[in-house]
C-alpha positions in Angstrom: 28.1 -7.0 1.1 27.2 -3.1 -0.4 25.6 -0.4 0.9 24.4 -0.7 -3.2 22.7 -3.8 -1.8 21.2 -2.5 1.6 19.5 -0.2 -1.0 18.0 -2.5 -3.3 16.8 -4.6 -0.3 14.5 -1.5 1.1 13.4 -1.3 -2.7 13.3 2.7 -2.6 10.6 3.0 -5.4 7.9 1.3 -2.9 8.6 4.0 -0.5 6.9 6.7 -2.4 3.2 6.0 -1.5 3.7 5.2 2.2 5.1 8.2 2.2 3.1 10.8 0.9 0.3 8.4 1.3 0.6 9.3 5.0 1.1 13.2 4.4 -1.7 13.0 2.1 -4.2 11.5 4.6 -2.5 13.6 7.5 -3.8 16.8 5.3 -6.9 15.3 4.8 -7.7 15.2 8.1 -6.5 18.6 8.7 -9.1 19.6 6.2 -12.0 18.1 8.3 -14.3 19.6 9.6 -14.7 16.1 11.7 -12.9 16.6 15.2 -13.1 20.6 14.6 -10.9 22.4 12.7 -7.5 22.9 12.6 -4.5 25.3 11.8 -1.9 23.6 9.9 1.2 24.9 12.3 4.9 24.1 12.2 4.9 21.6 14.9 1.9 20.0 13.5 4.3 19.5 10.1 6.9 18.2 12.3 4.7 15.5 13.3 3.4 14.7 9.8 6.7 14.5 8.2 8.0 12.1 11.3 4.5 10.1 10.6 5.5 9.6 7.3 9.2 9.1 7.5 8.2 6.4 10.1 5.4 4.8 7.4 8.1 4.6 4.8 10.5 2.9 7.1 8.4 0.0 8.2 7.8 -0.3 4.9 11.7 -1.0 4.3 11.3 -3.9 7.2 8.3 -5.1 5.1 10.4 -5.6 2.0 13.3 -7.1 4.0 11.1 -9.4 5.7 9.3 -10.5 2.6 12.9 -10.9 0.9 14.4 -12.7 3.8 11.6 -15.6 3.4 11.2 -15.5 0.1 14.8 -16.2 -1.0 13.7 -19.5 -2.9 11.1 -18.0 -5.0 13.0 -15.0 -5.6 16.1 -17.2 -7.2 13.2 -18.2 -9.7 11.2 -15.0 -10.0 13.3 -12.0 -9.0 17.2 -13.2 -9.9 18.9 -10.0 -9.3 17.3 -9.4 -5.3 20.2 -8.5 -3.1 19.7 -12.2 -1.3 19.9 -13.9 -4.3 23.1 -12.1 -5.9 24.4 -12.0 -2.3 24.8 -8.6 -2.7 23.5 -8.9 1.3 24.2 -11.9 3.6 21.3 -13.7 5.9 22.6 -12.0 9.1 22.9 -8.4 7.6 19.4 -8.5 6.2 18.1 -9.5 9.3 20.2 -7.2 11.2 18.5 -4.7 8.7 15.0 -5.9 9.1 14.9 -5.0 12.8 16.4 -2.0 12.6 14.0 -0.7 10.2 11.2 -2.0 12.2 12.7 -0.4 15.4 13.2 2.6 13.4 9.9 3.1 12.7 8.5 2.1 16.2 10.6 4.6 17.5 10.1 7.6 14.9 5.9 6.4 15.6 6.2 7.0 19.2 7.4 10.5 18.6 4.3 11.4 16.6 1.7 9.8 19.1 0.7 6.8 21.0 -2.1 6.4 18.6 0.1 6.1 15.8 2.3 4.1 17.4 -0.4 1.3 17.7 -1.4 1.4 14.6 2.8 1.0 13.6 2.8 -2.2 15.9 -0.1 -3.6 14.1 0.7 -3.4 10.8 4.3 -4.4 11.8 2.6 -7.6 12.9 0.6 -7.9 9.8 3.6 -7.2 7.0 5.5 -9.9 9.0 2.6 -12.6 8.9 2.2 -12.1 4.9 6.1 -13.2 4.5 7.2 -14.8 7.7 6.0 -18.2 9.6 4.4 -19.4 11.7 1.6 -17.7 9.6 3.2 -16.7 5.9 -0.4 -15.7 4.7 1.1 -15.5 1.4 0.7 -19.2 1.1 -3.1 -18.5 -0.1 -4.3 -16.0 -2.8 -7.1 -14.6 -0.1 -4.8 -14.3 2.7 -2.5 -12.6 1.0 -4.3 -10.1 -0.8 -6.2 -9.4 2.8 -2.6 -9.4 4.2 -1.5 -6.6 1.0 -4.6 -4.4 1.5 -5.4 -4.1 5.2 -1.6 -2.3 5.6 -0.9 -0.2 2.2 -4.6 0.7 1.6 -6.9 0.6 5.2 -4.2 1.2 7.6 -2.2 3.5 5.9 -5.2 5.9 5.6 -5.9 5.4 9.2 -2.5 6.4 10.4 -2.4 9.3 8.6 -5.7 10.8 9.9 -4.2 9.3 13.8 -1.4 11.9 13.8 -3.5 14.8 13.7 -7.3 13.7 15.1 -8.6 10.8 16.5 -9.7 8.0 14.2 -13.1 7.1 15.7 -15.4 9.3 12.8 -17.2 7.6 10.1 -15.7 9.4 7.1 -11.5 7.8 7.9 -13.0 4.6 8.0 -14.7 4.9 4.4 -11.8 6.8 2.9 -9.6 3.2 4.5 -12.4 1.4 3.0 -11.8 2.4 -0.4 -8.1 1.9 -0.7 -8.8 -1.5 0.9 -10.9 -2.3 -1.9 -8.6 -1.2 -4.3 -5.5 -3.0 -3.1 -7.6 -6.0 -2.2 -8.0 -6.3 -6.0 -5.0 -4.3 -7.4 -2.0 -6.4 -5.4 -2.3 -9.0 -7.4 -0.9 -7.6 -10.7 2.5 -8.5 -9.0 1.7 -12.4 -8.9 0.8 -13.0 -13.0 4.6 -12.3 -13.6 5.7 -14.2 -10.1 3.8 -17.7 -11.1 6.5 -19.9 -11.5 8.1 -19.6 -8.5 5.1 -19.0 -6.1 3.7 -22.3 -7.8 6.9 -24.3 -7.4 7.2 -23.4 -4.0 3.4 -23.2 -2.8 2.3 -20.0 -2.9 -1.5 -20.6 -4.6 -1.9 -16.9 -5.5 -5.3 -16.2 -7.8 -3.6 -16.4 -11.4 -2.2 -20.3 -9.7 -5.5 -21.1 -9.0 -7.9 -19.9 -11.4 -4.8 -19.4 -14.5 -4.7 -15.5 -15.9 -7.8 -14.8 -18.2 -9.8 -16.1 -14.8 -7.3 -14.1 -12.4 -7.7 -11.3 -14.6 -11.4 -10.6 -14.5 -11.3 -11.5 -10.9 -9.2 -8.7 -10.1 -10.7 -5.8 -12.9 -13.7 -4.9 -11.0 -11.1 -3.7 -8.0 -9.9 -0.9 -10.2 -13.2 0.7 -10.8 -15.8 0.3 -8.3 -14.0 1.1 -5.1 -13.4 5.4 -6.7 -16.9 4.9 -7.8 -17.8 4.3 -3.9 -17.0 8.4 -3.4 -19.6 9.3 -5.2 -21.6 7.3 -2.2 -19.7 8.7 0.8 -20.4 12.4 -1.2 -24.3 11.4 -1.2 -24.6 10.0 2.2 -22.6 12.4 3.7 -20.1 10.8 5.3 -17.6 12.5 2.7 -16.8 16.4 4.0 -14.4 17.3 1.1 -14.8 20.1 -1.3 -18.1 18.2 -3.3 -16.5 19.3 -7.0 -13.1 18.7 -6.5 -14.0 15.1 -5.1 -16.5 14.7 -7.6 -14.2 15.4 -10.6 -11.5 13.2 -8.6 -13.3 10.2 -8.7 -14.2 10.3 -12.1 -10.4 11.1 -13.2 -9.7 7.5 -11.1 -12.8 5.4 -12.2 -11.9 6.0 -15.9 -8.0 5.7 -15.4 -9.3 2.3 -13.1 -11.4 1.3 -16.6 -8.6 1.8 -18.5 -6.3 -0.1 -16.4 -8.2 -3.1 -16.5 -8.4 -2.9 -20.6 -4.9 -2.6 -20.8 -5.2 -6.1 -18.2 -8.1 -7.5 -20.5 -6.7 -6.8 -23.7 -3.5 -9.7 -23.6 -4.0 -11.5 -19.9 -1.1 -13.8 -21.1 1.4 -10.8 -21.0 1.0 -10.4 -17.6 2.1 -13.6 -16.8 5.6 -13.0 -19.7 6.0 -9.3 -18.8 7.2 -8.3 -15.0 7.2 -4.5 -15.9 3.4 -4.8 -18.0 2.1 -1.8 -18.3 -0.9 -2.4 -15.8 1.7 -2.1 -12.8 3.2 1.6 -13.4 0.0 2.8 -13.8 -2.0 1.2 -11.3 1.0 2.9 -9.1 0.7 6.3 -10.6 -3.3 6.0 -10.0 -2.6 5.0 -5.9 -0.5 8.0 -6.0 -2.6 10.4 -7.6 -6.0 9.6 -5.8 -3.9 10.2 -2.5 -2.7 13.7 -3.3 -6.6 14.4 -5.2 -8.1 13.8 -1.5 -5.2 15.7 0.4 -6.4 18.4 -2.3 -9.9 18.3 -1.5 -9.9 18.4 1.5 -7.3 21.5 1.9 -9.8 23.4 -0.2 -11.9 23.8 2.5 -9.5 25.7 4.2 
């Protein structure tokens, strides 16, 4: 056992968007003008940086969880995990698992109680994707539900919760359209992971339908859901700065389009190729569109 491997088992790099997903969103709602408006004061930063501290940290119990149940497929997929190298034992991952979870429980609870139900919620759902009785991973529709409704819906929502109440129409579509994307876009991470999910019964989309089918399932996912701004901007329901969120969804519906040629263009890599191309930018994009909103919105200030 390592402290090196304690590391590697909360997978640091999948922190990032958590946590200035959650910042980003927090700012957002800062900017507005739904709930009145606000001063962006020290205490209120507190809050926000606590917020997202506790987002990234249940995001750490996510990955141990998912590493914890997934040992078997991992051996096949994912060799050098700290479970499989036994870099970490059983007992200390778990240990670690529900002190991360704690963690961010109790960090949540300092923010607000609002927060702190939407923390218990998606603690419940990040344990149901890896971790029986329900394992959603098992099935490609399940799981991709299972991926989205935390990182994209939920993580928008608890953002906006730390600073305003979450019962306006415009949080709701912003969740909506990281649901979509996610919903689509978390399956780049199974064309690589195929042998082992199949061998142990995980039917994810490029199982079922093989890549080329798997791959135009998912390319529609990358485009349509930043074209859906442009909707919210015409209905109204979006109250950013109308240019900045304009230009901001063009910028992500063309990088979306050119995502999916880069997923188009050799499906087959995907499958031969656990760092293709597709995955660093489809992260780059989840981070980018987060900050573009926190920016348009802050505009109006």
């Amino acid at each position: 056992m390592s402290f090196k491997g304690y590391v590697k088992l909360a997978r640091p790099f999948t922190l990032l968007a958590p946590f200035f997903g959650f910042i980003c969103f927090a700012l957002v709602a800062v900017g507005s003008p739904e709930g009145g408006q606000m001063e962006l004061t020290w205490d209120l930063v507190v809050k926000i940086l606590l917020g997202a501290l506790a987002a990234a940290t249940l995001n750490m119990g996510s990955n141990a969880v998912n590493q914890i149940f997934d040992r078997e497929i991992d051996a096949v997929n994912k060799p050098t995990r700290p479970l499989v190298t036994k870099e970490v034992g059983l007992k200390g991952a778990a240990i670690a698992c529900i002190f991360f979870y704690l963690l961010a429980m109790g960090l949540a609870l300092l923010v607000g109680m609002r927060f702190f139900y939407i923390v218990l919620i998606t603690a419940f759902i990040t344990y149901s994707y890896s971790g029986p009785p329900l394992r959603t991973k098992r099935n490609a529709f399940t799981a991709n539900f299972t991926m989205a409704l935390p990182r994209g819906g939920l993580l928008i929502i608890a953002g906006w919760s730390a600073v305003k109440p979450i019962w306006f129409a415009e949080v709701w579509f912003i969740a909506g359209v990281f649901f979509l994307f996610i919903l689509g876009a978390s399956t780049t991470k199974d064309f690589a992971d195929m042998e082992g999910d199949a061998k142990y019964g995980c039917r994810t989309l490029p199982v079922i339908f093989g890549v080329r089918r798997a791959a135009w399932i998912i390319a529609p996912f990358f485009v349509i859901p930043f074209g859906l701004i442009y909707l919210g901007l015409s209905l109204g329901i979006l109250r950013g700065q109308v240019l900045a969120l304009s230009i901001l969804a063009g910028i992500l519906v063309v990088w979306g389009a050119y995502i999916v040629s880069l997923i188009l263009r050799d499906p087959d890599r995907l499958a031969t190729e656990s760092n293709h191309p597709s995955w660093k930018h489809m992260y780059l994009l989840m981070i980018v569109s987060q900050i573009g909103f926190a920016f348009s919105y802050l505009l109006l200030g």
